[in-house]
N, C-alpha and C positions, 0 to 999 in steps of 0.2 A: 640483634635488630628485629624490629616488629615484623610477622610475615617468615622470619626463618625458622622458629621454632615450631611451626605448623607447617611447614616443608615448601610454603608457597615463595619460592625465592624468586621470580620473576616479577619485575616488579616497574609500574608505566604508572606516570604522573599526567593526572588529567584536568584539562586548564576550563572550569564554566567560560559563558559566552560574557561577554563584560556588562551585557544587560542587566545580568544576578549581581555584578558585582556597584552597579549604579541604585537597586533597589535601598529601602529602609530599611534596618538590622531586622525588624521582626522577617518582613515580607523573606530577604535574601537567607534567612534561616530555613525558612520553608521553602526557598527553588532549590537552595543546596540539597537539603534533605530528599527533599524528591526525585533529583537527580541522582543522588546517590541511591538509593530505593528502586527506581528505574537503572540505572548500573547492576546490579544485584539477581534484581529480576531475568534483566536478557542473559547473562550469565549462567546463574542455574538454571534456566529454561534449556539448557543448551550441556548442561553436566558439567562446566567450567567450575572449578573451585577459589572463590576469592574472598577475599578481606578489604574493606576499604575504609580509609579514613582522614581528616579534614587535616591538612597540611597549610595554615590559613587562608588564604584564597583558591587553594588547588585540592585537588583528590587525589590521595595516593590508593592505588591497588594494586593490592599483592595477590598474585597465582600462579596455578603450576601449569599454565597453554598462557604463553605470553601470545606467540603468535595469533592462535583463537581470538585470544579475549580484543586483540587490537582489531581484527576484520569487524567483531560486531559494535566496538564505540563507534567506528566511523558512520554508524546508524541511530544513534542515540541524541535524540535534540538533549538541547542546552550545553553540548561539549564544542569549543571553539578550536580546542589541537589537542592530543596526546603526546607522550613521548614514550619512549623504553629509557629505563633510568640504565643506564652501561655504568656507572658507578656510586658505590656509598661509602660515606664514611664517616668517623666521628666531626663533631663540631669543635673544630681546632683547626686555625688559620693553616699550621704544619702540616696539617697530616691532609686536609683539602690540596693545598699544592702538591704536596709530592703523589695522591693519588691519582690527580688530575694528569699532572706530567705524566707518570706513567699508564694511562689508559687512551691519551688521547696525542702522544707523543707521533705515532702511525698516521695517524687521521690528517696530522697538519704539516704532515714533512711537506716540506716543497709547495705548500699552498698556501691561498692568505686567508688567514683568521679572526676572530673575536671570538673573548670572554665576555660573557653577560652572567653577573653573577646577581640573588634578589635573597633578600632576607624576609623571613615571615613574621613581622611587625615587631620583633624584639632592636632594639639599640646594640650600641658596643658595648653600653653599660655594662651587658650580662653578657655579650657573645665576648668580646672584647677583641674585637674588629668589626668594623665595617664590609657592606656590599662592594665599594672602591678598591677596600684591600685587598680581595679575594680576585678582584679583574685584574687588578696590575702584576698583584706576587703571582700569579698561574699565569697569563698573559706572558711576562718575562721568562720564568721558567719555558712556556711552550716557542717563543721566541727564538730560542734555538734551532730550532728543525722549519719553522714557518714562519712568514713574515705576518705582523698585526695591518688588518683592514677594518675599522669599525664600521663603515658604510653601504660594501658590499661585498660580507669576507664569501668566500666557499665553506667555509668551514665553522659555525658559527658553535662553539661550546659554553655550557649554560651550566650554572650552579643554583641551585636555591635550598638555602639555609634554614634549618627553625632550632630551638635548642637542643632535640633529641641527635639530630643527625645532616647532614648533606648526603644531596643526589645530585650526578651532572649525568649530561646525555648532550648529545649533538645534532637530533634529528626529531624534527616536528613534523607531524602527521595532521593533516585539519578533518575535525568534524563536522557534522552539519548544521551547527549553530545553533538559532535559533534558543526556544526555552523549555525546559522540562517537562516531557509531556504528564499533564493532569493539572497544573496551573492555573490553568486560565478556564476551567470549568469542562463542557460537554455538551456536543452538538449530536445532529444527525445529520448523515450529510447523504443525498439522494445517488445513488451509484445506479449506473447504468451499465458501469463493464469499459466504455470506451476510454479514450485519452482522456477526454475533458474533466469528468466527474474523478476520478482515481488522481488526477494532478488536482484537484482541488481539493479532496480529504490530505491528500500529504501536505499542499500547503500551508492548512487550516491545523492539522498536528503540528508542524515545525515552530508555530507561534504556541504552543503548550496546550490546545484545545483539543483533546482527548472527544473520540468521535465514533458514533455505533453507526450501522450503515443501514440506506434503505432502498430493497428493490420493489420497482413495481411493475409485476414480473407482466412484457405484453409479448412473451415468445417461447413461453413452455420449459419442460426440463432442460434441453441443451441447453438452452438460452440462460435459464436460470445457471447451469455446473459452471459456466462460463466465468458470470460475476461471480461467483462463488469465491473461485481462482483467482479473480482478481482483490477481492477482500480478501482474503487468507494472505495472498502475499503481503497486502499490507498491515495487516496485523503482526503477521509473524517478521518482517521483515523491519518496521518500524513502532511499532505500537509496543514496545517496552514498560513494563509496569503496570498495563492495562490489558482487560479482557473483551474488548469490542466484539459487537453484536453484528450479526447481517437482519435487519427484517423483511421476510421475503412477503409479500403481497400479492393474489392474483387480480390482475388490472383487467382479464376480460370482461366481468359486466359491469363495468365502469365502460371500458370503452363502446360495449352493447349500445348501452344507457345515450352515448357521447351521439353514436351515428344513429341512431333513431332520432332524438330531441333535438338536436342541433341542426344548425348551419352547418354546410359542408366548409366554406370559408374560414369558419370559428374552432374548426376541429381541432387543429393545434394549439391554439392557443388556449383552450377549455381544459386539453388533457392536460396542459402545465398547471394550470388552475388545481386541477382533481389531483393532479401530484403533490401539490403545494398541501392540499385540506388534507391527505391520506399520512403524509408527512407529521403533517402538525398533533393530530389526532396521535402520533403515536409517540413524538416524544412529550403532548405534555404526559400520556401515559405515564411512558418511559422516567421522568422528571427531568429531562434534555434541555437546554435553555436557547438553542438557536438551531434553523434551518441551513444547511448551506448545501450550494449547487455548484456545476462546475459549465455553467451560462458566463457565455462573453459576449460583448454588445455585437452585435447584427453579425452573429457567426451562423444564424437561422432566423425563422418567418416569425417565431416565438420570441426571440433575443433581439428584436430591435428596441432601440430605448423607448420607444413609445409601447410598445407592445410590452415589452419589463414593468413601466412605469405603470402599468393599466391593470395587470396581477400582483402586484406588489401587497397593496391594503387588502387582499382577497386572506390572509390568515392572521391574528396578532403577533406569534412570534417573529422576531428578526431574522431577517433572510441575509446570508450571508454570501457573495461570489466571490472569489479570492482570483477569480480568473477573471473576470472582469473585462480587462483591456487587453488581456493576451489574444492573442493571434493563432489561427492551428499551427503554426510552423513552432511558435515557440511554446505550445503545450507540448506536442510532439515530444520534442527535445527534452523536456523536461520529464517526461513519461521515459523516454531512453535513459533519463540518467538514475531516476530513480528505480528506475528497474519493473515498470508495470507494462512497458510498451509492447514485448513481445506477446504476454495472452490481450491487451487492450486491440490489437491489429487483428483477432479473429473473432471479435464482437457485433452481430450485425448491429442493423440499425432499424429497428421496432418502431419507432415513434411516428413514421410516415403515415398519419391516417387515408390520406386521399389525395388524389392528382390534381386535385381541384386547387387554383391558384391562391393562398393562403390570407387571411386579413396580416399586415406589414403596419399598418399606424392606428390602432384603434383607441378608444377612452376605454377609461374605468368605466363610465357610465354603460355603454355597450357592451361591455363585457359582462357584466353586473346582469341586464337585462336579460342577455343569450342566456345567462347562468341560471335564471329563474325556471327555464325549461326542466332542470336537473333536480332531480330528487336525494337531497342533502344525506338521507338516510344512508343511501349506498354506498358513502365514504364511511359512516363508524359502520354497517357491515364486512367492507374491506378490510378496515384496520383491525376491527376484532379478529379478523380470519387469518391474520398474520402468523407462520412461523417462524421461530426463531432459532438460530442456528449463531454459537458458541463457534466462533472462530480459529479459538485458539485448540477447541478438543477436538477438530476435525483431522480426522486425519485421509490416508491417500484413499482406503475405501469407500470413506462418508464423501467423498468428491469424484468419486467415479461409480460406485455399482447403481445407486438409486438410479442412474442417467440415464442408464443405456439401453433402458427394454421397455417396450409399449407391449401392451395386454390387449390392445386392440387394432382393428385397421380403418381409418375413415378415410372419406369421400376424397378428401381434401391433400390427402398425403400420396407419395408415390413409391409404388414400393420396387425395390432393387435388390434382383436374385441372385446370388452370389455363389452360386455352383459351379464347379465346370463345365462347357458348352453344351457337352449332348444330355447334360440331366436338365438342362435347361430345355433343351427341347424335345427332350421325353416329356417331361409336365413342368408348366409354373404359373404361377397366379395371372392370373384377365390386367393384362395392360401395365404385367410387371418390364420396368428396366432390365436387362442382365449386364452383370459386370462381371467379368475372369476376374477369380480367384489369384491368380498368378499375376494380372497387371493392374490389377485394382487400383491404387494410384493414378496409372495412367490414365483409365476411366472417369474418375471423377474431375477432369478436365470439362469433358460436356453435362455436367449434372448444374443446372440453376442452383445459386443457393438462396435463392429468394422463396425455394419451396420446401416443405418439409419431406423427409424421408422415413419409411420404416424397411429396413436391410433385414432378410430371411436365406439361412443353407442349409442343407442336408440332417445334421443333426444339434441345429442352434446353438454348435462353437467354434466358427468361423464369422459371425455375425457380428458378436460383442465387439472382435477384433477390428474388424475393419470399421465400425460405427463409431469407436474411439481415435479412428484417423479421420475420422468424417471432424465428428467433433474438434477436434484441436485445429483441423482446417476452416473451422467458421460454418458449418451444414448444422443443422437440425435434424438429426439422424437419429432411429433407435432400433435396436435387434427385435424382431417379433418373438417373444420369447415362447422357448421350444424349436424342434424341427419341423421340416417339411410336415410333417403329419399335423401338426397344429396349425400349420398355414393352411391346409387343406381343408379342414373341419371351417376353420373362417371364413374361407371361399365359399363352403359348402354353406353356411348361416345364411353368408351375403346372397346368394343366390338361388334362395329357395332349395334346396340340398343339392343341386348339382356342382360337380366344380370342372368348369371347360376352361380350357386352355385360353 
């Protein structure tokens, strides 16, 4: 049988979503294909060894990690259920029954059952039996040990036919639907890091729209490692078949730009604007065909429908929300299940320009106007300045070392000594925090995190450490890189060469 002779005897029959199977022969040629392709891809990505092939509406794959290969279809759009195939055998009414009987004789003692048995578009002509047959003669055979319930057995065992061979199995596994990511073309979708933006790229792939992401970074390295983590999981996690992109952008003289020129009232809804053109600019770059966000109506001062309605005409491409009408409760949720919620819960939130009570119903026309203040240039400066970071070759160092160390100390940041107590008050930098080395944790209890950090100790390797709990807790933290001796000399810059305590 196919699959044994290359040693891969494990072997799960994988059912598309019935969307492929409602397409036109050309169309449904290319989801199957793709899906299969994206089958393949998450597989070897992963050292999984398999074989697959079209079984007429369904996908047979043969491998040697049954187990494996089943954790990652249930991540694969366009798969509606999998099974473990627990038996094969020739095509002959005989030898289907009696292996039936004996593999699934255990399974149905003492419980109620159905056969569902499905041929793959051949007649009795050539089989020379029917799908009927195959239900009643194993049906009666299993009859014995279990009573038959078509409607709501426990125990429901399945056969499906094509000339090479039968497989039956008794246990359906569901996928996440939807259609084969690459389908339906390629977007960008504006990632922030949070629940909202991360639930709307996965929404936006589960309908087969294969997606590069775009930050526009208004909160520095931590901020950036953060979404980073959160793209990567979705890549690696969902994005099967494809090599999605992060574009990181620095938003600060855009936002310069924003609170100079502007209304303070307009400030938010300007920055969405400036997100929208920084966007655009880079997938027509890119060749990307739509924008999407992860905006739902009056969940902010920017997301009221008037105020959506009034940035909308602000770029030509189509803007996409897939969250639309959702709610936070059920972003949320949906962030838990697809698995982004736990790093999405330690993302601040950057986008607060001002305390100043926000415009909630504005026009296009006012908006248009304000916008006249803005020097259009600064957006293809932006977007030319984009780097671009390869998702998929990232690995755990390219996500953590670049983060953790500042080369400088300013005005603005607070720095926190991490020594223990009496080296701290032998010497430490002018109007540093101290935090015990020993309960560090419990310290960062009174530390804001609305402010940024730079952590310094003894011989600058207890810093990295503890700035990487900073981080994964949601802070802006980074190691002054080097020891005490380098913080020194910095003191001694900052303060004309002295360095007082």
């Amino acid at each position: 049988m196919e699959g044994q002779s290359s040693g891969l005897t494990e072997r799960i029959v994988i059912r598309p979503t019935g969307e492929i199977a409602l397409k036109a022969a050309r169309a449904r040629r290319r989801f199957q294909e793709t899906l299969r392709g994206n089958i393949a891809d998450a597989l070897r990505a992963r050292g999984i060894a398999c074989e697959l092939r079209m079984s007429g509406a369904r996908i047979v794959l043969s491998t040697d990690s049954g187990e494996a290969a089943c954790s990652i279809l249930s991540k694969i759009f366009g798969i509606s259920s999998y099974s473990t195939i627990e038996a094969t055998t020739d095509c002959d009414l005989d030898a289907i029954v009696a292996r039936g009987e004996t593999v699934f004789a255990d399974a149905v003692r003492h419980r109620s059952f159905a056969v569902r048995a499905k041929r793959s578009g051949h007649g009795k002509d050539k089989m020379g039996f029917t799908s009927t047959d195959v239900a009643e003669r194993l049906g009666a055979a299993l009859n014995r040990f279990g009573r038959v319930d078509l409607d709501s057995p426990e125990v429901a065992v399945e056969v499906e036919v094509d000339l090479a061979q039968a497989f039956m199995y008794s246990t359906r596994m569901p996928g996440p639907g939807g259609l084969p990511l690459g389908v339906q073309g390629r977007a960008l979708t504006l990632l922030s890091g949070g629940f909202d933006s991360a639930v709307a790229a996965w929404q936006l792939m589960k309908r087969g729209v294969a997606t590069d992401f775009a930050l526009c970074n208004l909160g520095g390295g931590a901020y950036e490692r953060l979404v980073l983590q959160v793209a990567k999981m979705l890549a690696e996690l969902w994005a099967h078949g494809q090599r999605p992109r992060l574009f990181v952008v620095d938003f600060g003289a855009v936002v310069e730009e924003l609170r100079e020129k502007a209304r303070e009232t307009y400030l938010q809804i300007l920055l969405k604007r400036q997100m929208y053109g920084v966007a655009e600019r880079i997938a027509v770059a890119e060749g990307l065909e739509v924008i999407a966000t992860g905006e739902s109506i009056g969940q902010v001062s920017s997301q009221t429908l008037k105020n959506l309605a009034s940035i909308d005409g602000t770029v030509k491409l189509p803007i996409i929300r897939p969250l639309i009408t959702y709610d936070k409760r059920e972003i949320v949720a949906e962030a838990e299940r697809i698995g982004t919620a736990p790093l999405s819960a330690r993302v601040r939130e950057y986008c607060a320009l001002t305390d100043a009570r926000p415009v909630t119903a504005t026009s296009a026309e006012r908006v248009a106007e304000e916008a006249k203040k803005l020097d259009p240039a600064i957006l293809d400066t932006a977007a030319a300045g984009r780097r671009v970071f390869d998702l998929k070759k990232l690995d755990a160092s390219d996500l953590r070392t670049p983060y953790l160390f500042a080369e400088e100390i300013s005005d603005d940041t607070v720095l926190v000594d991490c020594q223990p107590r009496h080296m701290f008050e032998a010497w430490h930098a002018p109007n540093a925090v101290h935090l015990n080395p020993a309960s560090f944790s419990d310290g960062l209890r009174n530390l804001d995190k609305g402010k940024p950090y730079v952590l310094y100790c003894t011989y600058g390797t207890q810093a990295p450490y503890f700035v990487e709990i900073m981080q994964q807790a949601g802070y802006e933290a980074y190691a002054f890189r080097g020891g005490l001796s380098a913080v020194k000399k910095a003191c001694e810059a900052a303060h004309g060469g002295s360095s007082p305590i």
